[in-house]
C-alpha positions in Angstrom: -9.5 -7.4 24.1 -6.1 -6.7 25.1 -3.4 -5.8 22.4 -0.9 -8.0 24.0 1.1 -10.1 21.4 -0.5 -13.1 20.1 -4.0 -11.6 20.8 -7.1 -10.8 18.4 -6.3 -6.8 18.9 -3.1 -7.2 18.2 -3.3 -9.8 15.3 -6.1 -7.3 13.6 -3.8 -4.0 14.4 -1.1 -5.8 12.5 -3.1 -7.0 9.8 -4.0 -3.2 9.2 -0.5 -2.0 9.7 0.4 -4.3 6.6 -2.3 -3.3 4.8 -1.1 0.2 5.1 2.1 -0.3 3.8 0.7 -2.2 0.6 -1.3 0.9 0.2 1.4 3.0 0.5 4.1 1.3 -1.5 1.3 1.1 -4.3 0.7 4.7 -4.3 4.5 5.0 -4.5 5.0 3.1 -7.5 1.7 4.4 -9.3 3.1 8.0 -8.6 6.7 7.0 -9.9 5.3 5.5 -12.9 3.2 8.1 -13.6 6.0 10.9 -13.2 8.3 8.6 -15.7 8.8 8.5 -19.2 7.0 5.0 -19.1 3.7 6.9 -19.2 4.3 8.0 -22.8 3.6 4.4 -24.0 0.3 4.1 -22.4 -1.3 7.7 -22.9 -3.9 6.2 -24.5 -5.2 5.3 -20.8 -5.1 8.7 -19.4 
């Protein structure tokens, strides 16, 4: 396995990559809605 482009390595190290960035943006917008005044309307969930 090389990680030239095209290849399983480099296919499954981009696949993570994205993954990462979901994860990240996700953590982004779960911290900014929980920092906003939005949480007031659903503090029955905390």
């Amino acid at each position: 396995m090389n990680g030239k482009a095209g290849s399983e390595a480099h296919i499954d190290a981009v696949e993570k990559m994205t993954r990462r960035d979901i994860i990240d943006e996700l953590e982004r917008v779960i911290h900014s809605l929980q920092e906003s005044p939005v949480r007031y309307l659903f503090w029955w969930r905390n």
